[in-house]
Every structure is written in structure tokens, then in C-alpha cells.
C-alpha positions as CSV (number, residue, x, y, z in Angstrom):
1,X,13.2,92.7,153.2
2,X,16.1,92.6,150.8
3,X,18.2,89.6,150.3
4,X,21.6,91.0,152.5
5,X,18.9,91.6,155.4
6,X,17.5,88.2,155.1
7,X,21.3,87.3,154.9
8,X,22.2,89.0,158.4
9,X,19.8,87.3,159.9
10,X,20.0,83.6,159.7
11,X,23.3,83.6,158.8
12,X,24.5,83.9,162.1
13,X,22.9,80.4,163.7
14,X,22.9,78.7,159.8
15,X,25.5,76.1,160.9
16,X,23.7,75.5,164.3
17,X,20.6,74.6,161.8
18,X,22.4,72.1,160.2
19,X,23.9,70.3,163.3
20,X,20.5,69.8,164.8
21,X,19.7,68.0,161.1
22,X,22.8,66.3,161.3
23,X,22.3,64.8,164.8
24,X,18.5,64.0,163.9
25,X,19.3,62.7,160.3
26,X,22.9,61.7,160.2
27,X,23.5,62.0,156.6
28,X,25.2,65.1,155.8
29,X,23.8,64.7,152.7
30,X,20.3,65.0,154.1
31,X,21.3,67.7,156.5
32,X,22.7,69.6,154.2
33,X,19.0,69.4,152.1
34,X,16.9,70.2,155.4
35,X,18.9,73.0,155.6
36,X,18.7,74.4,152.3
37,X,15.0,73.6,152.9
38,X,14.2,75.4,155.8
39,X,16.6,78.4,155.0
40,X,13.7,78.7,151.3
41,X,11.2,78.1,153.8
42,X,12.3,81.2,155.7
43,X,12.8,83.4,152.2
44,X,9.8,82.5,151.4
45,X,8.4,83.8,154.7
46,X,10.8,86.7,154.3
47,X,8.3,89.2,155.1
48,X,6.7,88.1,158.5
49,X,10.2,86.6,159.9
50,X,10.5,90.4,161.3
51,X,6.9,89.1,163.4
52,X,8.9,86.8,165.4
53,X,10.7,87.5,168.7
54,X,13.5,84.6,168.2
55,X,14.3,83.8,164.2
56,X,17.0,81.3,165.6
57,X,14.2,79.7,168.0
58,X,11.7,79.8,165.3
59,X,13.9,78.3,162.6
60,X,15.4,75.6,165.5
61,X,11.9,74.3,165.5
62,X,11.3,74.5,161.9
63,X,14.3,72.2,161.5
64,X,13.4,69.6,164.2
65,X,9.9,69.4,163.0
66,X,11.0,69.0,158.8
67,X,13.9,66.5,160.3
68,X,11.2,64.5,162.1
69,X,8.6,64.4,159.1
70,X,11.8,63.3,156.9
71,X,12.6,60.4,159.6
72,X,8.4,59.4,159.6
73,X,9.1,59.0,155.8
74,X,9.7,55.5,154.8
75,X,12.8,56.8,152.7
76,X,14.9,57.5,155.9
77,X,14.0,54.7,157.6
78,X,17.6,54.0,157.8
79,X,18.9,57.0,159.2
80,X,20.3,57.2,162.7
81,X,21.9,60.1,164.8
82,X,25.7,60.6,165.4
83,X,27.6,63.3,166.3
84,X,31.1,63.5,165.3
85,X,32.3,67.7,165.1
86,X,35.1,67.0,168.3
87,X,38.4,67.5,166.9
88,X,41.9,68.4,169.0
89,X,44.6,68.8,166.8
90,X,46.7,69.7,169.5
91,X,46.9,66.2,171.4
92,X,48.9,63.4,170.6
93,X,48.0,60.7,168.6
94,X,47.0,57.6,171.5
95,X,45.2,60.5,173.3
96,X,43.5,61.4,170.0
97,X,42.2,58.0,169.5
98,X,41.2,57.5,173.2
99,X,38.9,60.7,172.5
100,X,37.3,59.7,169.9
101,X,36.9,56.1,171.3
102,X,35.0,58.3,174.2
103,X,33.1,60.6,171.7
104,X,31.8,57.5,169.9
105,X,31.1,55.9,173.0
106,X,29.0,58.9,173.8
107,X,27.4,59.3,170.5
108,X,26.7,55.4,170.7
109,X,24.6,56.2,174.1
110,X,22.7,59.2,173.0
111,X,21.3,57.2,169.8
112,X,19.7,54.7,172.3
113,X,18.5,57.9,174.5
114,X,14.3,58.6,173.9
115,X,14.0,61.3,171.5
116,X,12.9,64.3,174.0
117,X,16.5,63.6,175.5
118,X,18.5,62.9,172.2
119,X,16.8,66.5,171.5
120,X,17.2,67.9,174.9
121,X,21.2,67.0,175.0
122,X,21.6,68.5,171.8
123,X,20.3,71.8,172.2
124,X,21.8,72.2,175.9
125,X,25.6,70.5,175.7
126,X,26.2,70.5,172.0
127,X,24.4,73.6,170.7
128,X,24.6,75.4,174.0
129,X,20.7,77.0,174.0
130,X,19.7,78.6,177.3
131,X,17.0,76.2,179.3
132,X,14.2,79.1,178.3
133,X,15.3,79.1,174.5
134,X,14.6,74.9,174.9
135,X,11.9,74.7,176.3
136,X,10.4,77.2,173.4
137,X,12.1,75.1,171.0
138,X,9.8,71.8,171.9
139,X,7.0,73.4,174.0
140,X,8.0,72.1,177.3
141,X,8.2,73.9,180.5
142,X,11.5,74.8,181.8
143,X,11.7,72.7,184.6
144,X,10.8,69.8,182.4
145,X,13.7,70.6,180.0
146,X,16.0,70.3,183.2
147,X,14.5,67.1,184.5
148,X,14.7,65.4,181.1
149,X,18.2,67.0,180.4
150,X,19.4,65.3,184.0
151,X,17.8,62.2,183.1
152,X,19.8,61.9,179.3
153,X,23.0,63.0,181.4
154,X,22.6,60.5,184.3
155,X,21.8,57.7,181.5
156,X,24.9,58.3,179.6
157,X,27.2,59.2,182.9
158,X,26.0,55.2,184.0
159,X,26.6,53.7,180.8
160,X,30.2,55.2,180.1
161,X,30.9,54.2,183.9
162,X,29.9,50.9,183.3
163,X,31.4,50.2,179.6
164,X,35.0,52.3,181.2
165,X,34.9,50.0,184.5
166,X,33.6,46.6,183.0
167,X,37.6,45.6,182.2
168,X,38.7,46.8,185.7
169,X,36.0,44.3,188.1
């Protein structure tokens, strides 16, 4: 496989890499280095990536696996997960900062989600992965992905009702 083939092939869900390492790591810093790691992993591996039915699935996995090693570490004990890639440019200031108060607000809820659902949330509503590519992703079944995926959403729907109505009672 020639370097522009291996090129045509990840580059396409590259980014999507790094947002999963982002969310799992928070650093962009360290992001940035799982995803030049797993991107030599895959070079190195050049020759049976062809073998596998889904590269993005396969490297998806790859990346939540190294990000979860990296966490175990005691160097990143300190990490956390965020999310912070919403951006309007188009709305006005007061409604700019009311969306980000709500996208923090949400990010603040998903860090205190179990991990399954941190993960589940991602893939689904921020990377937009079908249920079947999920549960592939972290070896559940699909109805599983669904039931966890409600749960995370039903969580975070409860907590921004009651943070958004605890000024109104």
C-alpha cells in the first residue's frame, strides 16, 4: 500500500479520531498525540488494514482503547472530558453566550455520566455513528447501545431541567 492510498483512507474520519481523544482526554495536546499515535499505529499495519471490513470502526476502537490506557496511566490522572467544537457565528452576542452557558452545562453533565454513556453519547449525538457501527465500536449489542444511549440522554434531559427550572420554583 503506497503512502497516498493509506492517505485516502483514514483521512476521511482523521478529525472524528481526534474528537473521540479529545472528549476522552481533554487536552488537545494529548489528543493531538493519540492521534498521531494511532494514525503510525495504522501505517505500521498498513498492509492488513485492507483485511478489515470498517478502517474507521477499527481505528474508532484503536483510539478509545489507547485513550483509556493513557487515562489508567498515573500521568493523566488529571485529565477530564469536555466538549467545546459548537460555534454559531451567526447569532447575537446574549444568545451566543446563553449557548455556550447551555453547551457547558451539557458538557458539565456528560463528565459526571458512567463511561459506557460518556462513550455512547459521543459516538451517537456528537460523532453521528449508526447504532450497528457502536455497538462494534465497544462490543455491545445493539439494543444495549440504545438502552445505555436513552439512559445518558434521560440523565442529562433531568439535570438541565432541573439546573434551567431551579430559579423559576
Amino acid at each position: 500500500m503506497t503512502q497516498k492510498e493509506f492517505l485516502n483512507i483514514v483521512m476521511p474520519f482523521k478529525d472524528k479520531v481526534f474528537r473521540l481523544a479529545k472528549r476522552l482526554l481533554i487536552s488537545t495536546e494529548e489528543a493531538e498525540d493519540a492521534t498521531q499515535e494511532i494514525l503510525l499505529k495504522l501505517w505500521s499495519n498498513k498492509e492488513k488494514i485492507e483485511e478489515y471490513k470498517n478502517v474507521e470502526a477499527f481505528s474508532m476502537t484503536m483510539t478509545k482503547n489507547f485513550c483509556f490506557d493513557k487515562l489508567k496511566s498515573k500521568q493523566s490522572q488529571n485529565l477530564k472530558i469536555v466538549h467545546s467544537n459548537y460555534e454559531d457565528n451567526s447569532t447575537s452576542l446574549q444568545k451566543q453566550v446563553e449557548l455556550n452557558d447551555s453547551v457547558n452545562w451539557v458538557s458539565r453533565i456528560i463528565e459526571e455520566l458512567p463511561e459506557q454513556q460518556k462513550m455512547v453519547i459521543q459516538l451517537r449525538d456528537i460523532e453521528e455513528y449508526d447504532f450497528d457501527e457502536i455497538a462494534q465500536m465497544l462490543d455491545m449489542n445493539n439494543t444495549a447501545v440504545r438502552v445505555t444511549l436513552s439512559r445518558a440522554r434521560k440523565t442529562i434531559r433531568e439535570k438541565l431541567t432541573n439546573t434551567h427550572s431551579y430559579g423559576i420554583k
